[in-house]
C-alpha positions as CSV (number, residue, x, y, z in Angstrom):
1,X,12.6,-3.3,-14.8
2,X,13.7,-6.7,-14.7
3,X,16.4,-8.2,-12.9
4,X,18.9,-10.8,-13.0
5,X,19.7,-13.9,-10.8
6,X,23.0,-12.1,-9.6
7,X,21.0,-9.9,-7.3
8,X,18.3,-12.5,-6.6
9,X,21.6,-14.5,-5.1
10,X,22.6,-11.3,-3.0
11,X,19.0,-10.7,-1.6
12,X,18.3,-14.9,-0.4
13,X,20.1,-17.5,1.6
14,X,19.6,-19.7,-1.1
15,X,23.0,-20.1,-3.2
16,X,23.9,-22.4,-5.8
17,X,20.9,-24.7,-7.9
18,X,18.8,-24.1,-4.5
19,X,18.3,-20.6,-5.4
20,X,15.1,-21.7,-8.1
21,X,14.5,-18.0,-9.7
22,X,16.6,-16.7,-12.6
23,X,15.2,-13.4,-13.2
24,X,12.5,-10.7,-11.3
25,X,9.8,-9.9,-13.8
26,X,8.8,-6.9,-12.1
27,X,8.1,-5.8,-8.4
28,X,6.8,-3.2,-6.5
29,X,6.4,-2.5,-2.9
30,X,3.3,-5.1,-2.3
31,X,4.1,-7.4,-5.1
32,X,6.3,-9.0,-7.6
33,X,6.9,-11.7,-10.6
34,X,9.5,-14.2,-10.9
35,X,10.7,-16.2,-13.9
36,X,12.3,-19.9,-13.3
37,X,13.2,-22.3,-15.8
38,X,15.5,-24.9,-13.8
39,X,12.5,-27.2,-13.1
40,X,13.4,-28.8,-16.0
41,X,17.1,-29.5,-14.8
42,X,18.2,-33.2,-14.4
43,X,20.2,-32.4,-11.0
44,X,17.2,-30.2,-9.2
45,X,17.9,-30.2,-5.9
46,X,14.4,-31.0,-4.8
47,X,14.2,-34.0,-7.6
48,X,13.2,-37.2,-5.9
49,X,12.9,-40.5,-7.5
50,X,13.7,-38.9,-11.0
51,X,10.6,-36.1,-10.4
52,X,10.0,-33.1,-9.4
53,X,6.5,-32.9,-7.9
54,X,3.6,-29.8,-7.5
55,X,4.2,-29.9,-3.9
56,X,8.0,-28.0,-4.6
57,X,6.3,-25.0,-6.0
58,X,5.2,-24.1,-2.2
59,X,9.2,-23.1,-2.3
60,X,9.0,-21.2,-5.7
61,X,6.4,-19.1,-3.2
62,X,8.3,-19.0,-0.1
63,X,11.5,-17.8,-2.7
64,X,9.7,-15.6,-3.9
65,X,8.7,-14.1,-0.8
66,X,12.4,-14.1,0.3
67,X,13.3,-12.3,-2.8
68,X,10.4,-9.8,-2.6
69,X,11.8,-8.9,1.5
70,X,15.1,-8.7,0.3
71,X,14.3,-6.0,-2.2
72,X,12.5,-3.9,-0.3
73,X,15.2,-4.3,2.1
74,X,18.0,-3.3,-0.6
75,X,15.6,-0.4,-1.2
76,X,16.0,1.4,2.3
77,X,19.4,0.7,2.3
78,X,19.4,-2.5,4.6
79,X,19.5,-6.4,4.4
80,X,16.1,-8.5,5.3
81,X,16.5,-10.2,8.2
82,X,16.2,-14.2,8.3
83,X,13.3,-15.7,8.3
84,X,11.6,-19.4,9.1
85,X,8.7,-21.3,6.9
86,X,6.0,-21.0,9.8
87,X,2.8,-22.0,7.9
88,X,0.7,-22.4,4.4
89,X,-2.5,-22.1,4.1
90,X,-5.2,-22.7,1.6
91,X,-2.8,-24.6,-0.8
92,X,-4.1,-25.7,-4.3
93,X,-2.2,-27.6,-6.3
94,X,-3.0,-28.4,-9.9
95,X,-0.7,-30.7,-11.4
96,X,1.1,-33.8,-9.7
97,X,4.7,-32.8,-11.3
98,X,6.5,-29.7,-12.6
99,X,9.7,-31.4,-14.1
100,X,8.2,-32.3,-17.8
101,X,6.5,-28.9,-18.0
102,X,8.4,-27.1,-21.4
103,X,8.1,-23.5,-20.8
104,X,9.2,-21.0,-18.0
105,X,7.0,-21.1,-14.8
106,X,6.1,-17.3,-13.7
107,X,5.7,-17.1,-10.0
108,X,3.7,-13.6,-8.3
109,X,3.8,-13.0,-4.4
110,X,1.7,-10.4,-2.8
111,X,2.7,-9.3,0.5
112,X,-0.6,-9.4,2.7
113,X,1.0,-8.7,5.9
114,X,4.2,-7.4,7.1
115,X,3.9,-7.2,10.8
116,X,7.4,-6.1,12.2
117,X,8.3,-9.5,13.1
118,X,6.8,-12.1,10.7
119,X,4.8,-11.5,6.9
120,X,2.6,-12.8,5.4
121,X,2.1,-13.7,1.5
122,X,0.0,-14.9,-1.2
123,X,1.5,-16.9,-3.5
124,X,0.2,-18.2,-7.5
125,X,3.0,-19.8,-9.8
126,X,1.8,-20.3,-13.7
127,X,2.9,-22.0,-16.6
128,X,2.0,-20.8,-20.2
129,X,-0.6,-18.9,-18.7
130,X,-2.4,-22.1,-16.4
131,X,-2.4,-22.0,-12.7
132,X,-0.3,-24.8,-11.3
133,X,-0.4,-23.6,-7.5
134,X,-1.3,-20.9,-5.1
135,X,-1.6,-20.7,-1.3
136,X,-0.5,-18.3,1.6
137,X,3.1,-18.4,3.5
138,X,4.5,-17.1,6.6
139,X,7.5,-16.5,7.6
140,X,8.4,-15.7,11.3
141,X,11.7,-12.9,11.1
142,X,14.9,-13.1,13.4
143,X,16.8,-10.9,14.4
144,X,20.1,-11.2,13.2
145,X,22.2,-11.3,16.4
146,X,19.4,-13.7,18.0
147,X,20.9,-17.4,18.1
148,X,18.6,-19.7,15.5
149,X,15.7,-21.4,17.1
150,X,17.3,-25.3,18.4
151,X,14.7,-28.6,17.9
152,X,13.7,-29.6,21.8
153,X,15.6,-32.6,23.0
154,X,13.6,-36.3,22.2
């Protein structure tokens, strides 16, 4: 069953041309697939000096992760709770940018670890079939009513 970028909008924080997915592939409870084709777009919001490099595709993951929580959320009837970019691990990248690429880039997350209070994924994102990147992400959960985290004083 796929499914659009309307619900993607209403699963993530991410509104607007930050929200990089337009459509879930498919998805079930440990895993899903994510279509994106705005990498190509002039106005990307992670663009920098006319490109859009490899590194950005740790976000496609950590969306992807985000959209996969928020689904499984939607499923029991709830809303995911918030969540912070703790940590990646074991990243591979294999390109330098993603912003001439022609096709669609197909991002998969598996959920490796879903402790209560943080998860932990594994993350590939392909294009025409050839890996471009992969790595593990994890996320540290707040609750809801808990005040967001402030930087320490200099």
């Amino acid at each position: 069953m796929r499914l659009d970028r309307d619900l993607i909008l209403s699963l993530i924080p991410h509104q607007g041309s930050m929200c990089l997915h337009d459509e879930v592939l498919d998805w079930q409870p440990a895993a899903l697939r994510l279509r994106s084709s705005g990498h190509r777009a002039p106005d990307h919001p992670l663009r920098s000096g006319g490109q859009l490099r490899a590194v950005h595709l740790c976000e496609y993951g950590a969306q992807a992760m985000a959209v996969h929580g928020g689904l499984l959320a939607l499923q029991s009837g709830q809303r995911a709770a918030p969540g912070f970019l703790v940590a990646l691990r074991e990243v591979q990248l294999h390109c330098a940018r993603i912003d001439l690429l022609p096709s669609d880039l197909i991002t998969s997350a598996e959920r490796l670890l879903d402790s209560g209070t943080s998860w932990q994924y594994a993350f590939e994102v392909h294009h025409d079939g050839q890996l471009l990147a992969s790595g593990r992400a994890a996320v540290l959960l707040r609750d809801v009513d808990s005040p967001v985290p402030k930087e320490p004083a200099p």
